[in-house]
C-alpha angles and dihedrals in degrees: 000000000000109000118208101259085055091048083048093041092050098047094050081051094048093050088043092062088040093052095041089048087047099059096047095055113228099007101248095099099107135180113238133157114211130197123208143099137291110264097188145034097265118243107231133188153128092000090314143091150143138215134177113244115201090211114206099282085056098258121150116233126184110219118198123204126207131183088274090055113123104215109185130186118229094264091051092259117142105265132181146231084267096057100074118086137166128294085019106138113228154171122232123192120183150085113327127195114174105317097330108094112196089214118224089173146024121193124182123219 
């Protein structure tokens, strides 16, 4: 039988989820981080950018870069947008909806 603290406890955790689902619309934005290499020359500029990343089964996704955006280099050091070039192999952590990935962060290999 459920004791009081269990039935409080379950509910937090209940409007917790809700609220969690709520602010992410329908439910289906996801975290990932991919690993793969970088399929394109990037496009950079003003703070932005985008590149394609052939992850490790072979699937295209386009990764978009904002202001916010860490790029490191493989030895940890602060990179940029122009950085990035073809056939580098990276790590990319950030919001993902279907095969477009809003990058938070860029980590060389």
């Amino acid at each position: 039988m459920a004791t009081p603290r269990d039935t409080v406890q379950n509910t937090l955790i209940a409007l917790l989820l809700a609220s969690l689902l709520a602010a992410c619309g329908d439910g289906v934005v996801f975290f990932s981080v991919s690993l793969g290499i970088v399929a394109n020359e990037p496009i950079c500029g003003n703070g932005n950018g985008r590149f394609d990343l052939r992850d490790q089964q072979g699937l295209i996704l386009v990764v978009l870069i904002d202001s916010n955006t860490r790029i490191l280099a493989a030895n940890g050091s602060a990179a940029q947008c122009t950085d990035i070039a073809p056939g580098a192999q990276v790590q990319v952590g950030g919001r993902r909806e279907a095969t477009t990935i809003s990058a938070q962060s860029v980590q060389f290999l």
